[in-house]
C-alpha positions as CSV (number, residue, x, y, z in Angstrom):
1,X,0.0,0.0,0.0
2,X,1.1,3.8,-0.8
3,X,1.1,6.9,0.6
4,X,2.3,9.9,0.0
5,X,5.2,8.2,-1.7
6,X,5.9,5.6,1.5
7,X,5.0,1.7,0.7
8,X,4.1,-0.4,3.5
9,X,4.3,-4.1,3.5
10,X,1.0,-6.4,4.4
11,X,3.3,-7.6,7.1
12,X,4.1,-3.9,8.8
13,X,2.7,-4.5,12.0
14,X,4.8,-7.5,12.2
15,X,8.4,-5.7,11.6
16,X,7.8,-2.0,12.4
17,X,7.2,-0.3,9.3
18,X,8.6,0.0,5.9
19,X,12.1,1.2,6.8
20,X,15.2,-0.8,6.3
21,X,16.5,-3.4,9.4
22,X,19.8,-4.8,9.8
23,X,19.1,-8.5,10.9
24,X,20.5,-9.2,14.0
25,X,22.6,-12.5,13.7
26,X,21.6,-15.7,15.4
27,X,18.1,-14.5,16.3
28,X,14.4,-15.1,15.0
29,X,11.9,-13.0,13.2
30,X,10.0,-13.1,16.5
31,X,12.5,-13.8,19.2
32,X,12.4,-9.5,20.1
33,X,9.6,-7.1,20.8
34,X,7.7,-6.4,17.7
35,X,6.8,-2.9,17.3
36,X,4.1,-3.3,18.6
37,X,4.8,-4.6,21.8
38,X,7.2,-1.7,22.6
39,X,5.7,1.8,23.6
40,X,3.4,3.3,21.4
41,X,5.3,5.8,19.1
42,X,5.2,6.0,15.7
43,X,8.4,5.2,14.5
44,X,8.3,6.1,10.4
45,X,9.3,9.9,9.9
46,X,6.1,11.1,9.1
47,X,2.9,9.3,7.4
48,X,1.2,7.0,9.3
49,X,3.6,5.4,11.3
50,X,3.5,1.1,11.5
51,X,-0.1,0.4,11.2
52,X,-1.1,1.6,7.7
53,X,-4.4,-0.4,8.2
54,X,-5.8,0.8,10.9
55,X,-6.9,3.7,8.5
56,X,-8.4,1.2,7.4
57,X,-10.9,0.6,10.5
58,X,-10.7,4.2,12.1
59,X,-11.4,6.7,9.0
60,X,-14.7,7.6,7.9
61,X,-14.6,4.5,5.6
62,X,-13.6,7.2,2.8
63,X,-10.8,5.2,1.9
64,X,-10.4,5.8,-1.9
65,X,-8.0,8.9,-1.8
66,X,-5.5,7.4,-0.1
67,X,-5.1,4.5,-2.7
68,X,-5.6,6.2,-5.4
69,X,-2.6,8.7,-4.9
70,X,0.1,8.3,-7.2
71,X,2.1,5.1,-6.6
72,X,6.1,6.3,-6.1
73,X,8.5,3.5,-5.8
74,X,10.4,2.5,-2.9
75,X,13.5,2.4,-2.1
76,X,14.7,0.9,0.9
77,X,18.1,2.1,0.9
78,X,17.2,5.8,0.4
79,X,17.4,8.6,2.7
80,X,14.8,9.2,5.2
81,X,13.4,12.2,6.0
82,X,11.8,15.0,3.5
83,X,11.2,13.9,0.0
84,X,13.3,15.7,-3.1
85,X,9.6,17.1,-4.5
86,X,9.0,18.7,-1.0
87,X,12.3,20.3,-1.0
88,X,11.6,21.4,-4.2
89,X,8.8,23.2,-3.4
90,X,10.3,24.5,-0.6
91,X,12.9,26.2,-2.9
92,X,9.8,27.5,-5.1
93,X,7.6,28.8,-2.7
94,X,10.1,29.6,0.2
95,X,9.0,27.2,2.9
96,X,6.2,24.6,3.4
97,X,4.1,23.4,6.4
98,X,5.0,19.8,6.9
99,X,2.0,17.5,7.3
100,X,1.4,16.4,10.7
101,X,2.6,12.4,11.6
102,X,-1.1,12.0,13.1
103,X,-3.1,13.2,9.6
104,X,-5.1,10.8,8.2
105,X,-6.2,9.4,11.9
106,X,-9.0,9.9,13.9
107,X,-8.3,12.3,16.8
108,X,-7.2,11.1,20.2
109,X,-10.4,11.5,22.6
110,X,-10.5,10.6,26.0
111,X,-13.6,8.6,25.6
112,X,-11.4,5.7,24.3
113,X,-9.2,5.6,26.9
114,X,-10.6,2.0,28.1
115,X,-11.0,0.4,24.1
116,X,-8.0,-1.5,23.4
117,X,-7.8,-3.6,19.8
118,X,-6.0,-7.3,20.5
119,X,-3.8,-8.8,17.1
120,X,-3.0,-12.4,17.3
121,X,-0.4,-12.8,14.3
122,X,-1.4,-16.0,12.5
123,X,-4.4,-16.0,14.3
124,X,-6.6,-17.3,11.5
125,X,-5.3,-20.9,11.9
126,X,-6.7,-21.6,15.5
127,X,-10.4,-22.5,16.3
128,X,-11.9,-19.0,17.5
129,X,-13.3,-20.8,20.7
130,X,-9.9,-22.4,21.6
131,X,-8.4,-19.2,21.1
132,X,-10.4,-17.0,23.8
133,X,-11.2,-19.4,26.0
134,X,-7.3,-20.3,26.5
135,X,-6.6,-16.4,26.5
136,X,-9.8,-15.9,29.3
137,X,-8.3,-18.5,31.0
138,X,-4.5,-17.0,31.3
139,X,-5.2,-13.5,31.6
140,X,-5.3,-12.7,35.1
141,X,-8.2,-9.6,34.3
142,X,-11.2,-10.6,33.1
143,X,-12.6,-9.4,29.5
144,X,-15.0,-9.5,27.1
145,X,-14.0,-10.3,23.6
146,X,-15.7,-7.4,21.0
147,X,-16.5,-8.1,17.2
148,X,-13.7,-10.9,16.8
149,X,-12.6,-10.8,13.0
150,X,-9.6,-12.2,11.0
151,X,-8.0,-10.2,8.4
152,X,-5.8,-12.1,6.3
153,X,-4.0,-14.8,8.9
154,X,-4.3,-12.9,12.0
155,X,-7.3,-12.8,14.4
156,X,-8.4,-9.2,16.0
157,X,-10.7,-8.5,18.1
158,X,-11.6,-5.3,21.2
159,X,-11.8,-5.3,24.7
160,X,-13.6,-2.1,26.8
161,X,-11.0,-2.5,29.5
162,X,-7.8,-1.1,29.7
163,X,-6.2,-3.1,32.3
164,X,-7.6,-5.9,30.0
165,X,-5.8,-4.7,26.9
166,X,-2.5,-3.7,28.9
167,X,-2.7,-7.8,30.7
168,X,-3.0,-9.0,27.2
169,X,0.3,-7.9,26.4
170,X,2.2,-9.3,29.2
171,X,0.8,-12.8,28.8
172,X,2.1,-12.4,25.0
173,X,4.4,-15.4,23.8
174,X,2.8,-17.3,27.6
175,X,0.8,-19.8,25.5
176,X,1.8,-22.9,23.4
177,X,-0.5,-24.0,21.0
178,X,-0.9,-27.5,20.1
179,X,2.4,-27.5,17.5
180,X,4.4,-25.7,20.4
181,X,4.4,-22.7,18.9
182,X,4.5,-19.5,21.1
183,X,1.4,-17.4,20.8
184,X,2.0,-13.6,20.4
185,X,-0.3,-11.1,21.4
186,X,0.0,-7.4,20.2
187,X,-2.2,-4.7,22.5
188,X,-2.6,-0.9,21.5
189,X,-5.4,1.3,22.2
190,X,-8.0,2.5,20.0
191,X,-11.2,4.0,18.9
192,X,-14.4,1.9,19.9
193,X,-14.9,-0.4,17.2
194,X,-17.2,1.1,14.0
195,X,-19.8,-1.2,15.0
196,X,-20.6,0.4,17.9
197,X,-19.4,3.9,17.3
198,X,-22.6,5.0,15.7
199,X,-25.7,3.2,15.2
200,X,-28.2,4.3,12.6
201,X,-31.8,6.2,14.1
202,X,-34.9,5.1,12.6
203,X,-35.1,8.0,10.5
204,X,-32.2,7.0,9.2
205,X,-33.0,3.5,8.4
206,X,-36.7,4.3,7.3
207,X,-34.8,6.2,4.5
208,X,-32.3,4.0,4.3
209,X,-35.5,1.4,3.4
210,X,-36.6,3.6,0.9
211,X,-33.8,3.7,-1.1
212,X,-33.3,0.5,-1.3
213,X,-37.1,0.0,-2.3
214,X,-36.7,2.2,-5.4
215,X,-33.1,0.7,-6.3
216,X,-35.3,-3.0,-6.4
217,X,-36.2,-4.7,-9.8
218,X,-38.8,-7.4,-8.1
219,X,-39.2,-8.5,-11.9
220,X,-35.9,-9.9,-11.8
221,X,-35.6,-10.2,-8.1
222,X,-32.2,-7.3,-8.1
223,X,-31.1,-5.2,-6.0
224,X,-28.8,-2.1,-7.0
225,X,-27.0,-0.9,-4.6
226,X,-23.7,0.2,-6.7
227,X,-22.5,3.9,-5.5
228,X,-25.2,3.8,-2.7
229,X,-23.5,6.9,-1.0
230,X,-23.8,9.4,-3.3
231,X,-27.5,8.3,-3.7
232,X,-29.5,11.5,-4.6
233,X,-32.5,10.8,-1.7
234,X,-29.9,10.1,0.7
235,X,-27.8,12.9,0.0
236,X,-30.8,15.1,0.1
237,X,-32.2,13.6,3.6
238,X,-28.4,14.1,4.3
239,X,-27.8,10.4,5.7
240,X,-24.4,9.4,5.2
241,X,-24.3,5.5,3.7
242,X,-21.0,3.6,3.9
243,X,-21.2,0.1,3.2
244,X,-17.9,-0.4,4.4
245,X,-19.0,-0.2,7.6
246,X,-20.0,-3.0,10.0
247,X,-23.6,-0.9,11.1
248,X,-24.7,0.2,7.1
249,X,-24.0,-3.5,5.6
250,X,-25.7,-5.2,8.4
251,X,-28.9,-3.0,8.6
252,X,-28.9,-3.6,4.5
253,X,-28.4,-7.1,5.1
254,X,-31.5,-7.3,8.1
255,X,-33.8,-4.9,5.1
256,X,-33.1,-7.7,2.9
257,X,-33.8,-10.3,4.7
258,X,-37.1,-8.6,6.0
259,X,-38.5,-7.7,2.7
260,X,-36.2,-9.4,0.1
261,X,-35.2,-12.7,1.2
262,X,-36.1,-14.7,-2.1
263,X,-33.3,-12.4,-3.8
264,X,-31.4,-13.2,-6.7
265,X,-29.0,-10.5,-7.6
266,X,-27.5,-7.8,-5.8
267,X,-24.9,-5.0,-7.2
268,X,-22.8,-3.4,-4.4
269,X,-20.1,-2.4,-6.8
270,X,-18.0,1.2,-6.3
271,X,-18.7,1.1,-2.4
272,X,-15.1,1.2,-1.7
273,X,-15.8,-2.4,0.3
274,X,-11.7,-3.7,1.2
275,X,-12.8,-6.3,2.9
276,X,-16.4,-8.9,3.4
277,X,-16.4,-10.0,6.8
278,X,-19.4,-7.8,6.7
279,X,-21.0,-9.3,4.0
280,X,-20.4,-12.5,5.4
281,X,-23.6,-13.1,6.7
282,X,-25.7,-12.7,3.3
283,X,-25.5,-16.7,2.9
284,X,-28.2,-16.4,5.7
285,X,-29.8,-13.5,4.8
286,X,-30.6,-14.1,0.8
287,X,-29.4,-18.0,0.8
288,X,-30.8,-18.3,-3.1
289,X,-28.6,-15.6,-4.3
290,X,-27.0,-16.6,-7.7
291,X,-25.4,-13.3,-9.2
292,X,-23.2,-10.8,-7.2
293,X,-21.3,-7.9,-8.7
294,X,-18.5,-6.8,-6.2
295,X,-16.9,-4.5,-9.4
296,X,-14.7,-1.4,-8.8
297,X,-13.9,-1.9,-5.1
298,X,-10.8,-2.1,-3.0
299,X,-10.4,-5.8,-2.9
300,X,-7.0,-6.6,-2.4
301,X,-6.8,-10.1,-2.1
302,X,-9.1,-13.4,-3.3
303,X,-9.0,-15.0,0.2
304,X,-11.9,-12.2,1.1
305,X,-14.1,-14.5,-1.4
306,X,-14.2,-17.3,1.3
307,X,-15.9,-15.3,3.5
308,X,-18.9,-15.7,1.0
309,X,-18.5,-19.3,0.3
310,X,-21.4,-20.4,1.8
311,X,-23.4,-18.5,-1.1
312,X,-23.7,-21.1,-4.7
313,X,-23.5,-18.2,-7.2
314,X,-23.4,-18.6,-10.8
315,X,-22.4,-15.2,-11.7
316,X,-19.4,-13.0,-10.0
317,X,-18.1,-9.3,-11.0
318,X,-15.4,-8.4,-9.5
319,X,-13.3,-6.4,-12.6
320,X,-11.9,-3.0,-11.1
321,X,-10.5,-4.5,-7.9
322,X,-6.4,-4.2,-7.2
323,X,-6.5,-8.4,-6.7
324,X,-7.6,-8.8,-10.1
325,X,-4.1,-7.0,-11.4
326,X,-2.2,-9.5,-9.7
327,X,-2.5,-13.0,-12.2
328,X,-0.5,-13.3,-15.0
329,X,-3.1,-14.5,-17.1
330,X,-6.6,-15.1,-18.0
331,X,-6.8,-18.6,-16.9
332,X,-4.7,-18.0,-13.4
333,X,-7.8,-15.7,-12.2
334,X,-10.6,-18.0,-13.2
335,X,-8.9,-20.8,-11.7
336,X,-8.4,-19.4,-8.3
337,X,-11.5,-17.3,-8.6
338,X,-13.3,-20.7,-9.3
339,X,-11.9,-22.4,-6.0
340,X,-14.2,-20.2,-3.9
341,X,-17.3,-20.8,-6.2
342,X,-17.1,-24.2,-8.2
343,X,-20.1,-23.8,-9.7
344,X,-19.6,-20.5,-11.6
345,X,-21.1,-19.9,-14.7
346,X,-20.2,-16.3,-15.8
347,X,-17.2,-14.2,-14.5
348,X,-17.1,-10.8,-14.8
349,X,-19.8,-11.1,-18.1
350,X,-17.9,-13.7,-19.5
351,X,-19.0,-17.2,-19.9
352,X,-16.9,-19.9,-18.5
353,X,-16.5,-23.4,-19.4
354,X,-18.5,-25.9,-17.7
355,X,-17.6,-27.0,-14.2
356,X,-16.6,-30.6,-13.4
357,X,-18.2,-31.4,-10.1
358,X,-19.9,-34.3,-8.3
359,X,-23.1,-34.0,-6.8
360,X,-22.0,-36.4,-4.1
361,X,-22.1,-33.9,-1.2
362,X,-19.1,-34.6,1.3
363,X,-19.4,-34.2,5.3
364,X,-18.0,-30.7,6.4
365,X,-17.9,-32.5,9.9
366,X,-15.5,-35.2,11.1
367,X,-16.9,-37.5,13.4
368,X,-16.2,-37.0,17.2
369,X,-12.6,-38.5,18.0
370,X,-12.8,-41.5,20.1
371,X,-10.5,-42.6,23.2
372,X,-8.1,-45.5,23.2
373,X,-8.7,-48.2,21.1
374,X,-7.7,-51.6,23.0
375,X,-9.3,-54.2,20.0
376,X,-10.7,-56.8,22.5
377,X,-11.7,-57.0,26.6
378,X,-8.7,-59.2,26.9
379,X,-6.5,-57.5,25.0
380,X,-7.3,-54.3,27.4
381,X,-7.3,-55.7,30.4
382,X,-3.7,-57.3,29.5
383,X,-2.4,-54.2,28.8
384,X,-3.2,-51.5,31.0
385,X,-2.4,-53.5,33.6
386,X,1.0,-53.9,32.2
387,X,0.5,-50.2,32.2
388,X,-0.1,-49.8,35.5
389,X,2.8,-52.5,36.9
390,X,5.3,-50.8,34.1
391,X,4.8,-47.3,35.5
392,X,4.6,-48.1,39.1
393,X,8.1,-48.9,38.6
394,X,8.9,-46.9,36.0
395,X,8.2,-43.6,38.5
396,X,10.0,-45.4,41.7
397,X,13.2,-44.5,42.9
398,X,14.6,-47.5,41.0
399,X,14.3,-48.8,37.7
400,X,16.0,-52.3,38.5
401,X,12.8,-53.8,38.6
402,X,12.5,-53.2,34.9
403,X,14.7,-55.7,34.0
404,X,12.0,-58.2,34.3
405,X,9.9,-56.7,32.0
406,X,12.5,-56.0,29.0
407,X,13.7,-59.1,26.8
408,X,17.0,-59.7,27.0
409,X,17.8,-59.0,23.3
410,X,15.6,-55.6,23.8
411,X,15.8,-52.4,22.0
412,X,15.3,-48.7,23.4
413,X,15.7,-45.2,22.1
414,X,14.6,-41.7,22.8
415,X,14.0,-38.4,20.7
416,X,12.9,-35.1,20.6
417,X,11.8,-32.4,18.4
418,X,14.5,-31.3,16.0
419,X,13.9,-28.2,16.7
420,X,15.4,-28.6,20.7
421,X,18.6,-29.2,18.9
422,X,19.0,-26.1,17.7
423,X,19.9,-24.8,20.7
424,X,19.4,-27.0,23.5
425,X,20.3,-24.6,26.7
426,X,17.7,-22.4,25.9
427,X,15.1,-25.4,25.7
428,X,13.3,-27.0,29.1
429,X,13.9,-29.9,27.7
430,X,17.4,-29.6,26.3
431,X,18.4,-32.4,29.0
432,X,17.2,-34.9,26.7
433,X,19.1,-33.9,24.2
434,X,22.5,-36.1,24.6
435,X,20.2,-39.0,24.4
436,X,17.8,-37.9,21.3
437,X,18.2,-39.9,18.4
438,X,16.0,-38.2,15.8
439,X,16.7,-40.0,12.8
440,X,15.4,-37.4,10.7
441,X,18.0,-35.3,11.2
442,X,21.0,-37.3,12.9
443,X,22.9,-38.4,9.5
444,X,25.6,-39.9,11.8
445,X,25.8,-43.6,11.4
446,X,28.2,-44.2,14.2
447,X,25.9,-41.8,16.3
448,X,22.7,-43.5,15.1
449,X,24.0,-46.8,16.3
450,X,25.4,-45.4,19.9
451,X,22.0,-43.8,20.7
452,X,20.5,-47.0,20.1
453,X,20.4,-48.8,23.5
454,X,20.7,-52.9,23.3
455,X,20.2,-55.9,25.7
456,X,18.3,-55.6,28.5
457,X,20.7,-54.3,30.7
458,X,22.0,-51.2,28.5
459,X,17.9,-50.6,28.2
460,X,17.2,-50.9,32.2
461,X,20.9,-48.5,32.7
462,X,20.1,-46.3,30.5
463,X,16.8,-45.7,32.1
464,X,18.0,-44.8,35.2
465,X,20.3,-42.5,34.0
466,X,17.0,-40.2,32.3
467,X,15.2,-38.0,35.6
468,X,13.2,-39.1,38.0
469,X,9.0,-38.7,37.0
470,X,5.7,-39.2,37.9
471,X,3.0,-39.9,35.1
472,X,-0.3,-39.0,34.6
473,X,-2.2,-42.1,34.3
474,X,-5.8,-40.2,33.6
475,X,-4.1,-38.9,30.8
476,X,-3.2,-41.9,29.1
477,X,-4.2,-43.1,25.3
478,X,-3.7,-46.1,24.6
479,X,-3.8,-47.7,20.6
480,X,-3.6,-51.0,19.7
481,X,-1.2,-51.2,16.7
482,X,-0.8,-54.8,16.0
483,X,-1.7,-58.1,17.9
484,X,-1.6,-61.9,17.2
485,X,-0.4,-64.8,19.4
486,X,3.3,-63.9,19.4
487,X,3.4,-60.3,19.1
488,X,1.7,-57.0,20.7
489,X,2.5,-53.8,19.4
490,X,0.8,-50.9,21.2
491,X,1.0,-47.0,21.9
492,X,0.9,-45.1,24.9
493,X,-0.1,-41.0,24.9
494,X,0.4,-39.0,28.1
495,X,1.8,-36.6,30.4
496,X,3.8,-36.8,33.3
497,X,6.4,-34.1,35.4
498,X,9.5,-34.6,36.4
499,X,10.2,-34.4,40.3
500,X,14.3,-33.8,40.5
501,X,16.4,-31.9,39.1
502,X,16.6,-28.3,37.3
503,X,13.3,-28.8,35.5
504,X,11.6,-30.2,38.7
505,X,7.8,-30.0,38.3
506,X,8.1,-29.0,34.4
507,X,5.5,-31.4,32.5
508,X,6.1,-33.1,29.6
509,X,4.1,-34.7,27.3
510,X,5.1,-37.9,25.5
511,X,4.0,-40.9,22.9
512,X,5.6,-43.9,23.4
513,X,5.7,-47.3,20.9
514,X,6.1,-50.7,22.9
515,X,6.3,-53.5,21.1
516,X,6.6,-56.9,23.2
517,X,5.6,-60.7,22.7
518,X,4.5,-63.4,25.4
519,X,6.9,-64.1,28.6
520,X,6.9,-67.3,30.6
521,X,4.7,-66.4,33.2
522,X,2.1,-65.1,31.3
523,X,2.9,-61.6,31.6
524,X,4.6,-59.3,28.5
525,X,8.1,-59.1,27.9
526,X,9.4,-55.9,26.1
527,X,11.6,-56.1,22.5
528,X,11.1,-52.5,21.1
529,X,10.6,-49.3,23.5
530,X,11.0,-46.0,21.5
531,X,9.8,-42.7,23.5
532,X,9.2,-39.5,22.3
533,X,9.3,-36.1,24.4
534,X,8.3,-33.0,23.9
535,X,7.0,-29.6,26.6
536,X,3.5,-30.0,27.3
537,X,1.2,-27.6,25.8
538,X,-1.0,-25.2,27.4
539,X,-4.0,-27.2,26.6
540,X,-2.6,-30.2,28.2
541,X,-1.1,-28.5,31.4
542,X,-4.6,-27.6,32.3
543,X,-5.6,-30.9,32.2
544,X,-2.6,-32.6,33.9
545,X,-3.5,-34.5,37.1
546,X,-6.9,-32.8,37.4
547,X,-8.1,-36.1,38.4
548,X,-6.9,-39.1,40.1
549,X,-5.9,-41.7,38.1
550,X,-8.3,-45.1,38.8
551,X,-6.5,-47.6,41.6
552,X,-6.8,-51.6,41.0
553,X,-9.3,-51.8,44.0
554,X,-11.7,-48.8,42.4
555,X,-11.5,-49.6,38.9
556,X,-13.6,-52.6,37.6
557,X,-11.1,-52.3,34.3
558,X,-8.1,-53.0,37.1
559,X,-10.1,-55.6,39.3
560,X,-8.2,-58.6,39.1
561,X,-8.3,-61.7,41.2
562,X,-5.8,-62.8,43.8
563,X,-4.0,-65.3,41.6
564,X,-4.0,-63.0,38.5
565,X,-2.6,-60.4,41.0
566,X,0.1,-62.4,42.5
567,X,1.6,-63.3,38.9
568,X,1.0,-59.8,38.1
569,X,3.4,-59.2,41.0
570,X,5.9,-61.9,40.4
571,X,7.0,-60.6,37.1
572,X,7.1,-57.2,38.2
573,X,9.2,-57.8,41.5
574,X,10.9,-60.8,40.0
575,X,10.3,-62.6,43.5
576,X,8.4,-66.4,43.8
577,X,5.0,-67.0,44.5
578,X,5.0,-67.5,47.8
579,X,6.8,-64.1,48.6
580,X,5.0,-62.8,46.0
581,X,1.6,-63.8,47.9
582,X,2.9,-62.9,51.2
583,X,3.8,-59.4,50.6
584,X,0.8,-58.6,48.8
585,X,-1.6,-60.3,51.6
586,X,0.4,-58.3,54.3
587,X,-0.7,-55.1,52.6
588,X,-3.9,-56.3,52.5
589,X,-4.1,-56.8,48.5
590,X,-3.4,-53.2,47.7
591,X,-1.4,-53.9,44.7
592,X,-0.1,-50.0,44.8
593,X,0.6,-50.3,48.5
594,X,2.6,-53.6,47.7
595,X,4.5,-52.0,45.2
596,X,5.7,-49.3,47.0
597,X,6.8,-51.8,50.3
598,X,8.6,-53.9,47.7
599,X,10.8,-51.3,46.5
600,X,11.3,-49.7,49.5
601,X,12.6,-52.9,51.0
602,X,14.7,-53.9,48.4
603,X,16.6,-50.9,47.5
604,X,17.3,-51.2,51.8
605,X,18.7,-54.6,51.0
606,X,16.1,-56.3,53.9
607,X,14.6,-58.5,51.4
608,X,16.3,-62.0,51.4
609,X,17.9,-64.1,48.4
610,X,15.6,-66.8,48.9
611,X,12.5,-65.0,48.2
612,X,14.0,-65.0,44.3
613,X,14.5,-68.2,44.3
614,X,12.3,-70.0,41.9
């Protein structure tokens, strides 16, 4: 966009403006403030300083003028300050008043001391529930979300608070999403939004109504709206229609669909529209429409169509907007044009060839995702309380007792995201690092084949070495990969924290592969264990040990008789069945409570040889 000879990027807001930055090395495009996390200041010398739309959304919606001025080039190398014509002028006429940096805004008034407007960068891409309920959730001042919108891929929306606005902005780069990616939140204050900033009187309406009734062709079921503003009744009853506003489109949208419903056609061309989030909601207001003429507006981009996909036209106008300049051909514009409406018949007066479609309609929904999937009661019943043994041990304050669980010839490797790797001190989990064998990256044979830990006593070592944890077994899913006689492949989804250490506390989420085959006594026996790690997201930290995982005595999945029990424990203490019996009778058949005795007494030493012997 131009002005005045300046060109701003679509991406200003994100960088500061369209002067020149020396990249600092070793550092992200988001790793610093943005400019607009910083103090308020414009930082360009003169024009509009770093938020070239917000003209946009806080002028009078007259927007033409400024993109119709004269397009100058940029040069990014070029010397700041006054431009060569001004000083030219200067020269001529002896001196010049130099336009104010504010011209071109709306006036600072106090009223709008408590509106702030909230940018989520790449906003777009999250569901708009997810996204304010986890920001309502993490801000420590309560708000109310105002006229949420998204404008190309961020999400914006206001908030009448300014405590709100100003605890927005410290909880800014707070949240992980679900591909652990930092959420950034840019704050600034603001006019109320448009919407509410003035509402149309009846008098206004009733001869807003008017207009439109005399602009209607009910022969052909049209409505003309094209240049609405500089309609001579309106002008005359001197009310002030701009369709670019939120309050005009939507109280021509209600007229609509209070008188006009069954409409066909309707021409809103050379209303200076630059975006349709207004217009969005004319696939409910005049569902049967089949011909729209969006000609000579300020369209700057084709992703404003799906906003209107909803609507199954068969003719489209749009020649006259600055998008339509930007294909390098004929058949590049239909094309794209055509993957918002695949039914169009006529584009811009021009017939186009059939569409290929199929009148198989496809679901829009995807069914509701289901828990774990265990195949069969047996299968279940076998593995999660493997699960449960496994773990028990697993989050002691010794691992020996996993060597009866691994095969001797077993298998076991860790990995973590790629990304860790990069720079691993800065990480929370850059601990794991030494250990990660991310194949995807690690080109290293030699490497590959260290990181790989073999025969069961490598595995169980190797283990022990990685920090102390505690798992969340309420947040376990568990899939069924494979299963037959001899083999059980199976994967395990969770969270758990770590309780030592520098990261003492921090959760982690992780997906682990097991696969095993039959031991002696009936039990599994492990041949394949590959974990992956990653930080928890905010989602899942929420949920973490909000409930207490089920307990073998209050569980009818985990009720299991005394002699299933005691063979349960004699593979996972490695004692015989009469020790086996007695230690769990003793703690009156509390499997957990057993546990915990056993590997208290025998990291102590108290427990005697015989009770291994077999």
């Amino acid at each position: 966009m131009s002005d005045g000879g300046r060109c701003y990027s679509d991406h200003d807001d994100h960088y500061g403006g369209g002067f020149f930055v020396k990249k600092r090395k070793g550092r992200g495009p988001f790793v610093g403030k943005m400019v607009s996390e910083g103090p308020h200041k414009y930082r360009n010398k003169g024009g509009y300083g770093p938020y070239p739309r917000s003209r946009l959304e806080e002028d009078d919606g007259d927007v033409g003028e400024s993109y119709e001025s004269s397009h100058h080039r940029f040069l990014p190398y070029g010397r700041g300050g006054k431009r060569s014509h001004e000083k030219r002028d200067k020269k001529k006429f002896g001196g010049f008043h130099r336009d104010s940096p504010h011209q071109g805004r709306a006036k600072y008034n106090e009223g709008w001391k408590s509106w702030y407007k909230v940018t989520i960068p790449h906003g777009k891409k999250y569901d708009k529930f997810w996204l304010l309920d986890t920001l309502q959730d993490v801000c420590p001042v309560p708000f109310t979300p105002v006229q949420f919108h998204t404008d190309h891929s961020r999400a914006h929306f206001y908030v009448d608070n300014s405590a709100a606005g100003k605890a927005l902005k410290q909880i800014s780069r707070t949240i992980t999403d679900r591909d652990n990616f930092k959420v950034t939140i840019l704050t600034r204050p603001c006019p109320p939004p448009q919407s509410l900033a003035k509402e149309l009187n009846d008098e206004e309406i009733e001869h807003f109504k008017n207009c439109m009734q005399k602009r209607y062709d009910g022969a052909n079921q049209a409505m003309d709206m094209k240049a609405v503003r500089s309609d001579p009744d309106l002008v005359a009853n001197k009310v002030d229609v701009i369709l670019n506003r939120k309050c005009y489109m939507t109280t021509m949208l209600q007229i609509i669909e209070d008188n006009v419903p069954e409409l066909l056609s309707l021409d809103i061309s050379n209303n200076k529209l630059f975006k349709l989030d207004d217009l969005a909601e004319i696939t409910l207001k005049a569902p049967n429409l089949k011909i729209l003429k969006l000609s000579e507006n300020m369209i700057k981009s084709d992703l404003e169509l799906n906003k209107l996909k909803g609507l199954k036209l068969e003719e489209l106008w749009l020649e006259g907007n600055p998008f339509c300049d930007s294909f390098r051909d004929q058949t590049s514009y239909i094309s794209v044009v055509r993957q918002h409406f695949p039914k169009l018949l006529r584009l811009d007066g021009h017939e186009l060839p059939p569409p290929i479609t199929f009148d198989v309609e496809t679901p829009t929904t995807l069914p509701p995702c289901k828990g774990s999937y265990l195949a069969s009661d047996d299968i279940k019943a076998l593995v999660l309380r493997f699960l449960q043994q496994f773990y028990a041990c697993y989050d002691s304050e010794d691992r020996q007792g996993l060597l009866n669980v691994y095969h001797d010839e077993a298998c076991c490797s860790l990995s973590i995201p790629f990304s860790v790797g990069l720079n691993p001190s800065r990480s929370t989990i850059g601990e794991y690092f030494k250990y990660s064998r991310n194949i995807r990256k690690l080109r290293d044979a030699n490497l590959r084949f260290k990181l790989l830990k073999q025969k069961r006593l490598n595995v169980v070592g190797f283990l022990n070495e990685l920090p102390r944890t505690q798992h969340d077994l309420g947040s376990f899913v568990v899939d069924i990969l494979a299963h037959s006689n001899t083999l059980l492949c199976f994967v395990v989804n969770g969270i758990f924290k770590e309780v030592e250490g520098q990261s003492s506390h921090a959760l982690r989420a992780f997906s682990r592969v097991f696969v095993a085959v039959p031991g002696s006594d009936g039990g599994l026996l492990l041949v394949n264990d590959e974990q992956f790690i990653r930080d928890a997201n905010t989602e899942e930290i929420h949920k973490a040990f909000a409930t207490t995982a089920p307990t073998p005595s209050s569980s009818p999945v985990h009720v299991l008789a005394s002699q299933d029990m005691v063979l349960a424990f004699i593979q996972l203490s490695g004692m015989n069945s009469e020790w086996s019996h007695k230690c769990l009778e003793d703690n009156g058949w509390d499997y957990d409570q057993a546990t915990q005795v056993f590997m208290k007494l025998n990291t102590e030493g108290k427990i005697p040889d015989v009770a291994f012997i077999k």
